[in-house]
C-alpha positions in Angstrom: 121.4 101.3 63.7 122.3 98.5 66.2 119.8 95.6 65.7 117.7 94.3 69.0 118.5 90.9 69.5 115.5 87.8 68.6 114.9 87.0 71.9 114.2 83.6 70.6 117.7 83.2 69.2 120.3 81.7 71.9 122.8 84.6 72.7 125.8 83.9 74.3 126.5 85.5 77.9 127.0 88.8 78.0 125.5 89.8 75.1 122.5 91.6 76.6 121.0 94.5 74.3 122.1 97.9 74.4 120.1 101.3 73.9 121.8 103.4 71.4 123.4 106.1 73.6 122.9 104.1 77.3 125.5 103.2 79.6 125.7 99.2 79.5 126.4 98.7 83.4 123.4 100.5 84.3 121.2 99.5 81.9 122.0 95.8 83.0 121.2 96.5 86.5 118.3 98.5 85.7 117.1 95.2 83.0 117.9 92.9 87.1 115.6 94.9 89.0 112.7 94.5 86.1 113.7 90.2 85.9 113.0 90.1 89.9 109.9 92.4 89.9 108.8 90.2 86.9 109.5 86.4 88.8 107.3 87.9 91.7 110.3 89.5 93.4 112.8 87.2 94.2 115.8 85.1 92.3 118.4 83.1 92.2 121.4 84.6 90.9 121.5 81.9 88.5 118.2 82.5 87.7 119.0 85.8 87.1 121.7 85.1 84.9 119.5 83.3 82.4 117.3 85.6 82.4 119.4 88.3 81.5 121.6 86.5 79.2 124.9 87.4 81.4 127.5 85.3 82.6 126.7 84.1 86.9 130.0 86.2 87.7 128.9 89.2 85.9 125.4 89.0 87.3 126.6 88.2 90.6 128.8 91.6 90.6 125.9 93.8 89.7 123.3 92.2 92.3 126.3 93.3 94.3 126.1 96.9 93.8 122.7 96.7 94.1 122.7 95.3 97.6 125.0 97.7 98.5 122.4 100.6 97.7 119.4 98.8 98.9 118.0 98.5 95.6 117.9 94.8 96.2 118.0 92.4 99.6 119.6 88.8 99.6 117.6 86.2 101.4 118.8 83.5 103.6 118.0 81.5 100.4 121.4 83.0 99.2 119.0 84.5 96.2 118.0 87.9 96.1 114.5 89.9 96.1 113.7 93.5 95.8 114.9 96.1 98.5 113.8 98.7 100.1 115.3 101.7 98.6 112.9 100.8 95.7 109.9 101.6 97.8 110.1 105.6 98.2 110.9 105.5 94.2 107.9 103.5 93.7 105.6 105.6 95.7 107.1 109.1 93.9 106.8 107.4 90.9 103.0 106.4 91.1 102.4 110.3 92.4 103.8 111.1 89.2 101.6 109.4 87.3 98.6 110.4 88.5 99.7 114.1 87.5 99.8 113.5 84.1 97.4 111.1 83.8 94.7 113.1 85.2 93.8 114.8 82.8 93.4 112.6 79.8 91.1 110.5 82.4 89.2 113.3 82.6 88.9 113.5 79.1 87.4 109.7 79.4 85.3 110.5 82.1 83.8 113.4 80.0 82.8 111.2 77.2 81.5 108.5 79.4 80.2 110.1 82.3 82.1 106.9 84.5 85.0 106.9 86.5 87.9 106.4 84.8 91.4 104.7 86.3 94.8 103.9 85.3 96.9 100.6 86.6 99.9 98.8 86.3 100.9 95.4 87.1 103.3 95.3 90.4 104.7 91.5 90.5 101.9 89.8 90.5 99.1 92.2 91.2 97.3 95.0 89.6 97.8 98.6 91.5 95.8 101.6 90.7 98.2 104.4 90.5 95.4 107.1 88.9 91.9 108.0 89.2 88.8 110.4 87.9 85.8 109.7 89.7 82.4 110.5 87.4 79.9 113.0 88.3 77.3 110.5 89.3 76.6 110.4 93.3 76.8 106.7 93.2 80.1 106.1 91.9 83.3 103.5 92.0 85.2 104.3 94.5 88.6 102.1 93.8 91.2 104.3 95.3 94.6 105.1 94.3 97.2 102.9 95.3 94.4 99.8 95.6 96.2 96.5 94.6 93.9 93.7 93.3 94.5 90.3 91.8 94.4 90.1 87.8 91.7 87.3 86.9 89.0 88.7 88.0 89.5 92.1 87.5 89.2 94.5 83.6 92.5 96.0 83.9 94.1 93.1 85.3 92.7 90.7 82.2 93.9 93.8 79.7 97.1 93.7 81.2 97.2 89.8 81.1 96.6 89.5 77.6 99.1 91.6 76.9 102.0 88.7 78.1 102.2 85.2 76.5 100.3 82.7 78.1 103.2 81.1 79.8 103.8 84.0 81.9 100.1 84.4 82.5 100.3 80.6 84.0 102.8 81.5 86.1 101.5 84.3 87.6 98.2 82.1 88.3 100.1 79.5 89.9 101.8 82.4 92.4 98.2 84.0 92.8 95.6 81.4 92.5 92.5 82.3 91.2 90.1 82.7 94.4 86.4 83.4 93.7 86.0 87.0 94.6 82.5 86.4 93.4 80.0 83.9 92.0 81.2 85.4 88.4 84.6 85.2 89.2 86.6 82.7 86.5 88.5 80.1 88.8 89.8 77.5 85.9 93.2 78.7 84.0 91.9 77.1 81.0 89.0 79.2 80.8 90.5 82.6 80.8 93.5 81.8 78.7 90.2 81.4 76.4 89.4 84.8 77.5 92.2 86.4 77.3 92.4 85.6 73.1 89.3 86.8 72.9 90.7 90.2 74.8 93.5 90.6 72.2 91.2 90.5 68.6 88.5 92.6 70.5 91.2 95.2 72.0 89.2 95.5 75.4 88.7 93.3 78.4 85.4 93.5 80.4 84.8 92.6 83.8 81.1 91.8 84.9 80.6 91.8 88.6 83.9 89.1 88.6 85.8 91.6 91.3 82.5 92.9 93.1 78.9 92.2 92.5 76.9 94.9 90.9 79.9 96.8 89.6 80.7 96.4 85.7 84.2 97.4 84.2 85.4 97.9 80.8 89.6 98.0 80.1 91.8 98.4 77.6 95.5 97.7 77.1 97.8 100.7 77.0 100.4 99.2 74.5 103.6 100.8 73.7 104.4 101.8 77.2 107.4 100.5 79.3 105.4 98.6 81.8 102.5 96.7 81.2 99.2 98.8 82.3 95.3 99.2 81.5 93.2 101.9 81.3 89.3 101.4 82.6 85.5 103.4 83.3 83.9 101.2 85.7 80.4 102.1 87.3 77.3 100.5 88.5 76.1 97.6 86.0 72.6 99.1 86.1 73.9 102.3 84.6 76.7 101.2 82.8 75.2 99.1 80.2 76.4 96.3 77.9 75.0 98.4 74.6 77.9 101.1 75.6 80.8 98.8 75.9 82.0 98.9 72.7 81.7 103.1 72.2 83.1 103.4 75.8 86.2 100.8 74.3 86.6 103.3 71.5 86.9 106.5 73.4 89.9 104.7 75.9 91.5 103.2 72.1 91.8 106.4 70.7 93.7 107.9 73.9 95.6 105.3 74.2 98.9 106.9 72.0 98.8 109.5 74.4 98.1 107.7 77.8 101.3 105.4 76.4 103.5 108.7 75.2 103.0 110.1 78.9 105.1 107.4 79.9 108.5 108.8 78.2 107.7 112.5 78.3 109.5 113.6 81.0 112.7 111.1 79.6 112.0 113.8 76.5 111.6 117.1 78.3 115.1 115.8 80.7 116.6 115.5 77.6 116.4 119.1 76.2 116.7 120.3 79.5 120.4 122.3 80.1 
């Protein structure tokens, strides 16, 4: 079995990891795409190199073929960002998503009788790509497709915690931290102290940090491709602190599947004659 590299070991250019079975070109311009959309969206090809443990000739080749397909844009900078022949894919893929994410939120929203919802982190911002709304007249209503900043929201401190704090700084520092409301955490330092408390609990919890009155309880989806959180959020008068930690359990124990969903249709392709 070929071993996955330590990504703390130094590895010489061009040695960039290889799925068992994949074809290396693509998966290194595939691995590009993911190094920009992770730096915010836009590189130099240097700083793509490092990244991607390639030599600047090699890299420079495949941010090439790229360009030529739209799939990325070079800036008067001489870097390159994202293009816009990722932005139809995007779109189809967060419809996709929402299919077959659907109904395990409706299995949350059933136990909890709160809306449930499923984001992603998108560069540096959170995007709702699914939704169940509760029962409940009075009701969150966070559509699909939202995109909010990650410090002061639940999803976006589950999916925070999920990356080492160095990347979490950098992602404040593009962002800032802007008071969405008086409850809203504005110092780094403090929720980097959250954020540890987030990973030995296993849920996040925001309190009226993204919009007064509303209360909203997340938890990581780990063991997906790209880093995500699921949530119930409701009215803080109805969804009370004493239920936080039952309404944390119900989203844990879907969590396998809500992570599985991710690679099922990579499954069902594969099988498929």
């Amino acid at each position: 079995m070929e071993k996955r590299p330590d990504v703390s070991e130094p590895q010489s250019p061009g040695t960039t990891y290889r799925e068992p079975g994949g074809v290396q070109a693509l998966t290194r311009g595939l691995s590009l795409l993911k190094y920009l959309c992770d730096a915010g969206g836009s590189m130099r090809v240097s700083e793509v190199a490092a990244a991607a443990r390639l030599s600047v000739p090699t890299t420079h080749r495949l941010l090439r073929t790229l360009l030529l397909s739209g799939f990325v844009r070079q800036l008067p900078s001489r870097g390159y960002s994202l293009g816009p022949s990722l932005i139809p894919l995007g779109e189809m893929a967060n419809q996709m998503l929402g299919v077959w994410a659907r109904p395990i939120l409706a299995r949350i929203v059933e136990a909890t009788d709160e809306t449930a919802n499923l984001a992603l982190l998108a560069s540096d911002e959170v995007v709702y790509v699914a939704q169940v709304p509760s029962r409940h007249s009075v009701r969150m209503f966070t559509e699909v497709g939202k995109r909010v900043l990650p410090h002061c929201t639940g999803v976006g401190k589950a999916i925070l915690a999920q990356l080492p704090e160095p990347d979490v700084l950098q992602i404040l520092r593009r962002t800032g931290m802007p008071a969405e409301t008086p409850r809203t955490k504005t110092d780094p330092s403090e929720l980097l102290d959250e954020l540890r408390e987030i990973r030995r609990r296993g849920y996040a919890v925001d309190n009226g940090e993204q919009e007064v009155g509303v209360r909203c309880i997340a938890v990581p989806v780990n063991g997906a491709p790209i880093k995500a959180a699921v949530s119930v959020s409701g009215p803080a008068l109805r969804l009370q602190e004493a239920e936080t930690e039952r309404i944390a359990h119900v989203m844990q124990d879907l969590v396998p599947e809500i992570a599985a969903g991710f690679y099922a249709s990579i499954y069902a392709e594969s099988t498929d004659v």
